[in-house]
C-alpha positions as CSV (number, residue, x, y, z in Angstrom):
1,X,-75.2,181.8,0.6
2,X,-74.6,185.4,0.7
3,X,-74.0,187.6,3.7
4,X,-75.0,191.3,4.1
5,X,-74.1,194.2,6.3
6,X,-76.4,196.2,8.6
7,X,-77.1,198.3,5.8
8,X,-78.0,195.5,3.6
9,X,-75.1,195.8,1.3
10,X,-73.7,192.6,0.1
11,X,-70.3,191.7,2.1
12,X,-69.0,188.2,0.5
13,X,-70.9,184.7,0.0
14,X,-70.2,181.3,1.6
15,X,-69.1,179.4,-2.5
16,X,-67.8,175.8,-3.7
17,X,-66.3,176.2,-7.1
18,X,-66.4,172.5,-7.7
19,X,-62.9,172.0,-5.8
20,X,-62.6,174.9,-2.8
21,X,-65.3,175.8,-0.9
22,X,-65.1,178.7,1.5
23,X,-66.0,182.3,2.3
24,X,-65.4,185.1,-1.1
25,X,-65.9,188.7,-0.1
26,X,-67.3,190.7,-2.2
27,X,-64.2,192.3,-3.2
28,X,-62.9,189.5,-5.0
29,X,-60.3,186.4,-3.8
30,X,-60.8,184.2,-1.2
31,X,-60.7,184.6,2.7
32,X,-60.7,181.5,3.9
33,X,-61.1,178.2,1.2
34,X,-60.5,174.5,2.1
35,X,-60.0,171.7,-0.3
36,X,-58.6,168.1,-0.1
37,X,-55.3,169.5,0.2
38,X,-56.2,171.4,3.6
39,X,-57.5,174.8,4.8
40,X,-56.2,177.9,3.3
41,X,-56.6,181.8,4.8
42,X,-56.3,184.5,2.6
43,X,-57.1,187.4,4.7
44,X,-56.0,189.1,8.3
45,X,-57.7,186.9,11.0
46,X,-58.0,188.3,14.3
47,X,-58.6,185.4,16.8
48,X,-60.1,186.6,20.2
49,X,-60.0,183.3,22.0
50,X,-58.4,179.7,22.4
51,X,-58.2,177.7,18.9
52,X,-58.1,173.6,19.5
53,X,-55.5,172.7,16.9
54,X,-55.6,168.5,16.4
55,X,-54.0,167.7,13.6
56,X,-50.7,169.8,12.2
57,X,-50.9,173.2,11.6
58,X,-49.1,175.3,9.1
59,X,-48.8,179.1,8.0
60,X,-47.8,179.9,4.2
61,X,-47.0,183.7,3.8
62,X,-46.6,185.5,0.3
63,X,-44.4,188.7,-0.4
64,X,-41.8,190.4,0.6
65,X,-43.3,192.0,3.9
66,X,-45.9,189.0,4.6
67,X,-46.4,187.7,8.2
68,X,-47.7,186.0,11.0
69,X,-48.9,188.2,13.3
70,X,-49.9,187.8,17.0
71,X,-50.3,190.1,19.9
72,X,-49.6,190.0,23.1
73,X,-53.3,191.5,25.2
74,X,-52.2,190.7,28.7
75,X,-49.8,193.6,27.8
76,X,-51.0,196.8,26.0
77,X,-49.2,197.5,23.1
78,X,-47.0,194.5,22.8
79,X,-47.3,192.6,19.4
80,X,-45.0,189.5,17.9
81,X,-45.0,188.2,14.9
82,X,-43.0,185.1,13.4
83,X,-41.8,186.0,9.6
84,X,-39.6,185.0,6.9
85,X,-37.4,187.4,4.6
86,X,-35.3,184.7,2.1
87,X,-33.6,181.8,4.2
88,X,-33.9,183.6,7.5
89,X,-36.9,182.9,10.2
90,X,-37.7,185.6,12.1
91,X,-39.4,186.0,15.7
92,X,-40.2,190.0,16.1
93,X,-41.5,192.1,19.0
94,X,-42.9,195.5,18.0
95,X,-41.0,197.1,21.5
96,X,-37.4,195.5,21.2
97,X,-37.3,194.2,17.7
98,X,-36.0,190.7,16.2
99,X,-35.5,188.6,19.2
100,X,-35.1,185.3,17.3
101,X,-33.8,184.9,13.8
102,X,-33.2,181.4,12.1
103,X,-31.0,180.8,8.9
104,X,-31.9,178.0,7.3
105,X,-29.3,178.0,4.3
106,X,-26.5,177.9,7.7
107,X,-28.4,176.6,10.0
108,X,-27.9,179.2,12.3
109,X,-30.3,180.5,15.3
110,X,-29.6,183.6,16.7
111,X,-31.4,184.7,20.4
112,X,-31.5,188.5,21.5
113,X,-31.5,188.4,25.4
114,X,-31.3,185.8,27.6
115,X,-32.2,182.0,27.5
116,X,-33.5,179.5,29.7
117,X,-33.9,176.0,29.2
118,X,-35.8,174.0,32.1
119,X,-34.5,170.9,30.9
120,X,-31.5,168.9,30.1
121,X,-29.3,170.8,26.9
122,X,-27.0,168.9,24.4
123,X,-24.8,169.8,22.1
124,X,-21.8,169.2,19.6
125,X,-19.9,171.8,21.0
126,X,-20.7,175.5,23.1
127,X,-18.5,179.0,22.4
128,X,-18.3,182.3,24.0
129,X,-17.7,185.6,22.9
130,X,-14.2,186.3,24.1
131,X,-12.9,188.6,21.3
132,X,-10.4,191.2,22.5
133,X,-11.8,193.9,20.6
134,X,-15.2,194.1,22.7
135,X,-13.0,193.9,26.1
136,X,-11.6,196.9,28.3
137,X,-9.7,197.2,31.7
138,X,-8.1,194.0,31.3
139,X,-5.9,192.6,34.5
140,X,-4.5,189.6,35.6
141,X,-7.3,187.9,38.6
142,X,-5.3,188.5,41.6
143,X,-4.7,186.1,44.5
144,X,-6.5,183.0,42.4
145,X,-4.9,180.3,44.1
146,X,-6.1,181.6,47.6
147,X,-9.7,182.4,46.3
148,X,-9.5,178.3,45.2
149,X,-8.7,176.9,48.5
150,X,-11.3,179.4,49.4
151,X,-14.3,177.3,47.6
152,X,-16.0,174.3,48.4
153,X,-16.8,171.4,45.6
154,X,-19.9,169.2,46.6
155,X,-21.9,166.1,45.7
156,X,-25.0,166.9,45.8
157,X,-28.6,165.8,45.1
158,X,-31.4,168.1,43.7
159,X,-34.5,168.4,45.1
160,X,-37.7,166.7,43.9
161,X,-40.8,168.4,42.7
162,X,-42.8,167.5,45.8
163,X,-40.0,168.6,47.8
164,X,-39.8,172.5,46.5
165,X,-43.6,172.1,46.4
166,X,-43.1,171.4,50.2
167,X,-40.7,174.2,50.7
168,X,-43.0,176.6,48.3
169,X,-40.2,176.8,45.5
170,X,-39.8,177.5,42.0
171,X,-40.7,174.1,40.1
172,X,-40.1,175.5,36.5
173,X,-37.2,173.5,35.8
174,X,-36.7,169.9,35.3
175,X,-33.8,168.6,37.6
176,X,-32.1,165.5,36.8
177,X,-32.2,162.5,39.4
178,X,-28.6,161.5,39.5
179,X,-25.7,162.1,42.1
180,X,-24.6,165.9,41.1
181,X,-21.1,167.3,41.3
182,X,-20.4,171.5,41.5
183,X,-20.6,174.4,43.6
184,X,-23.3,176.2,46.1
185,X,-23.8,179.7,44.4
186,X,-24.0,181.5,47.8
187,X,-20.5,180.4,48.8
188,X,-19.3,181.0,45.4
189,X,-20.7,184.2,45.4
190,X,-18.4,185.6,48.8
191,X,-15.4,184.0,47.1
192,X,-15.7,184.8,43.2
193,X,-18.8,187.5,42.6
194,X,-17.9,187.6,39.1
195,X,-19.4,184.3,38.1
196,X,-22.8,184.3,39.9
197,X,-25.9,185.8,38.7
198,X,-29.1,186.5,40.7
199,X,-32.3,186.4,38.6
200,X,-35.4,188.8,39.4
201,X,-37.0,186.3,42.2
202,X,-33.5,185.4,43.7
203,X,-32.4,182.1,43.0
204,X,-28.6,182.3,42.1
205,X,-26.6,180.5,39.1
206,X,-23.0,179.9,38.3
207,X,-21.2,180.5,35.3
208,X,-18.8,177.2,35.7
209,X,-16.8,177.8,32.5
210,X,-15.3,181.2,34.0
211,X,-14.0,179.1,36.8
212,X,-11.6,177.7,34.3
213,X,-9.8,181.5,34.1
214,X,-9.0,181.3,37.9
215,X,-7.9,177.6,38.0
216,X,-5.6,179.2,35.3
217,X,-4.2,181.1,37.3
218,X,-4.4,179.4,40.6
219,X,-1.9,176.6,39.2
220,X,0.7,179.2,37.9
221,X,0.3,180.8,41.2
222,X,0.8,177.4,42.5
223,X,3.9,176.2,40.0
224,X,5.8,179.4,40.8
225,X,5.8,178.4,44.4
226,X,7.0,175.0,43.3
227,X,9.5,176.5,41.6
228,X,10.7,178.9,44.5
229,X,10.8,175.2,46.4
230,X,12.5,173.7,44.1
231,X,15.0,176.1,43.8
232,X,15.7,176.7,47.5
233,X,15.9,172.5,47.7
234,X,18.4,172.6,45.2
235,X,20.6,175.7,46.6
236,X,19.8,173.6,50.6
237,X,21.2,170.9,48.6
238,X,24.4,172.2,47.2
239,X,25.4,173.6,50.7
240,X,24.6,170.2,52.1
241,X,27.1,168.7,49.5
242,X,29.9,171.3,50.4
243,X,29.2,170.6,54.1
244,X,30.1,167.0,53.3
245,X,33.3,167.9,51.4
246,X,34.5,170.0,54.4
247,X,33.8,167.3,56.6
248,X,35.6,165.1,54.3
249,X,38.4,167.4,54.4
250,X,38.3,168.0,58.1
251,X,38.3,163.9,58.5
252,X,41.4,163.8,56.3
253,X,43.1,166.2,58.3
254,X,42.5,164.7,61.3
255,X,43.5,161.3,60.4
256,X,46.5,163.2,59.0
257,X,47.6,165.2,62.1
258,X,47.3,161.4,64.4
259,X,49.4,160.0,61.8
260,X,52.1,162.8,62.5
261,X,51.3,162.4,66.4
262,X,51.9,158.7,66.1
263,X,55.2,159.5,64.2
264,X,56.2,161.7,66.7
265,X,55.4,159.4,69.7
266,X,57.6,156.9,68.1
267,X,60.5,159.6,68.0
268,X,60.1,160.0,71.4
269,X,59.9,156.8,72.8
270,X,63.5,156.1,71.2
């Protein structure tokens, strides 16, 4: 079958070749070809609506700058596009650059900006960037063990889905159904500013593992007034002891002096 233009010029041709079948422009090479194998596109293909996908699907790129490109059109301008340079998977926005990259000789995902997960998240282990050479106006946290007794721990339960339907709040995320232990963000928040964060709608998280660098502190805080105790016990003590030997003393020399009054009573009475 061959297909034409408005000006009757030949464009490409629907052709089987005894194994793929497909459309061939006129140009030469395939645009789109399916065989037993699956379905194969050669070309750019712009897609202007919804595609049902029911089986798995699969892009193959080919040289050194090939891609799969999508665009964004609720947002003029915006284009991604998922490609691969060697070992390394890349997610790329044409305003802020590579936002996701994937190594698969390390294994290694790498995220540019922020991440949320709605769910529960499990892992082997978890880091943080805490290199000295990216920090600056480094100081002691002042008055930790104070700003402790200052916060509140709580069991807690989250809310269901129909609840915060109910109260007309943010569903997005999946909360677990089991007894919860931690902190309220607001009352954090008045105590330790540093380690709550308010998103763009207003609900409030905590960064729990900064907490750790106050109880740090709060419990040398704390040992050095143990110390101070211990010391001032042990110097209450060692006055307390040389209280007792003067008492001693003074109990001697009283039972000394009535010995003498007794001798000298005797002396008398002859």
């Amino acid at each position: 079958m061959q297909f034409l233009n408005a000006s009757a010029a030949t464009m490409g041709y629907v052709y089987h070749d005894g194994t793929n079948f497909g459309l061939l422009p006129s140009d030469g090479g395939w645009a789109v070809r399916t065989n037993p194998s699956g379905v194969y596109i050669h070309k750019t293909l712009d897609l202007q609506g919804a595609v049902p996908m029911t089986g798995a699907t699969s892009v193959t790129t080919v040289g050194a700058n090939a891609a799969y490109f999508f665009a964004d059109r609720t947002v003029g301008g915006r284009t991604f596009a998922w490609y691969a340079t060697g070992d390394i998977v890349r997610l790329w926005s044409n305003n802020a650059g590579d936002r996701v990259t994937y190594n698969n000789a390390t294994g290694l995902m790498s995220v540019a900006g922020s991440l949320t997960i709605t769910g529960v998240f499990n892992s082997t282990g978890y880091k943080e960037t805490s290199d000295a050479r990216w920090k600056k106006n480094v100081s002691n946290i002042p008055n930790a063990l104070s700003k402790v007794m200052a916060m509140r721990g709580v069991n807690y339960d989250f809310k269901t889905k129909e609840e915060l339907l109910a109260d007309k709040q943010d569903t997005t995320y999946q909360f677990s159904n089991k007894r919860q232990i931690g902190f309220i963000a607001q009352e954090v928040e008045k105590v330790l500013p540093e380690v709550v964060s308010t998103d763009p709608v207003g609900y409030k998280t905590v960064e729990y593992s900064k907490v750790v660098a106050l109880l740090v502190e709060a419990m040398k805080e704390q040992q050095k007034e143990i110390e101070a105790l211990k010391a001032e016990n042990a110097s209450l003590k060692a006055q307390s002891e040389k209280v007792q030997k003067l008492e001693a003393k003074m109990a001697k020399l009283e039972e000394m002096m009535n010995a003498l009054q007794d001798m000298s009573n005797a002396q008398v009475k002859k």
